[in-house]
C-alpha positions in Angstrom: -10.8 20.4 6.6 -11.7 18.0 3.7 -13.0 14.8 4.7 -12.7 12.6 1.5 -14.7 9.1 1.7 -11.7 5.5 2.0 -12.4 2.7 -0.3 -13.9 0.5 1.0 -12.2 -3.4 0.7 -15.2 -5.1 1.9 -13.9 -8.4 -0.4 -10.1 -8.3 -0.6 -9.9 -12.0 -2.1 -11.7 -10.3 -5.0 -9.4 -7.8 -5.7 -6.3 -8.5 -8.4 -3.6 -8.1 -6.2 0.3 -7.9 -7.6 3.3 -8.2 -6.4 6.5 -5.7 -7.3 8.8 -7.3 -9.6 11.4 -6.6 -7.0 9.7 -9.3 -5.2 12.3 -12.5 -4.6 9.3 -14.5 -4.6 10.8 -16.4 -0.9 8.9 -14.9 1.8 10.8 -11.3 2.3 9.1 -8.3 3.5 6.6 -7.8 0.6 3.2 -5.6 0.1 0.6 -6.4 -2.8 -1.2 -3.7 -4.1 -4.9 -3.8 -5.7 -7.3 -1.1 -7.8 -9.9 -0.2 -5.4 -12.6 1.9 -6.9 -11.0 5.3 -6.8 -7.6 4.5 -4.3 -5.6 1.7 -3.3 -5.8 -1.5 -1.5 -2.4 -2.6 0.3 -1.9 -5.8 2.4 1.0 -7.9 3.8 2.3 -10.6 1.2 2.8 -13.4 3.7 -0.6 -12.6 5.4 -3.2 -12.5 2.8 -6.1 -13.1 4.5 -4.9 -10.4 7.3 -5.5 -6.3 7.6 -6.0 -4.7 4.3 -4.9 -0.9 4.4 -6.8 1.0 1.9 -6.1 4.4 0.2 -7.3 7.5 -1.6 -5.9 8.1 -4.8 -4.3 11.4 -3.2 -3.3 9.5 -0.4 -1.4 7.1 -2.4 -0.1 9.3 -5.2 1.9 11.6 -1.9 3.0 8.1 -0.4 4.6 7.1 -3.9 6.0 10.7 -4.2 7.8 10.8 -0.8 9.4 7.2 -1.7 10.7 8.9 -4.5 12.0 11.9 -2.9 13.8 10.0 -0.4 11.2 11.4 2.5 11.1 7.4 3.9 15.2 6.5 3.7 16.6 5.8 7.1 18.8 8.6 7.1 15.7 10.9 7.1 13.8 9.3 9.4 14.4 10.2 12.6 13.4 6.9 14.6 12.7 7.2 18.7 
């Protein structure tokens, strides 16, 4: 197994965090994304000073291709 080393957010309010232009701008269920190093920084819109997720570049290319192959839609997700 390969272990690969996270990014490491150790500042998030650093980062330059954006919004999807999908975004209604009024509170919805929204996620900001940031460059960190070599991956990803993710965090909740309406809690920025909360949890920040962060990703490999791998990680988060295969994330972004299963949303576009539909491996994420409800009907595939088999929820218990």
């Amino acid at each position: 197994m390969t272990r690969f080393a996270k990014p490491d957010p150790r500042d998030p309010a650093e980062l330059a965090w954006r919004r999807s232009s999908y975004s209604n701008g009024a509170g919805g269920m929204c996620v900001e994304v940031a460059p960190l190093g070599a991956g990803i920084a993710v965090r909740d819109s309406k809690n920025p000073t909360g949890p920040v997720l962060a990703f490999t570049a791998g990680e988060w290319d295969a994330f972004l291709a299963g949303a576009r192959d539909g491996e994420f839609d409800r009907e595939r997700v088999r929820l218990h």
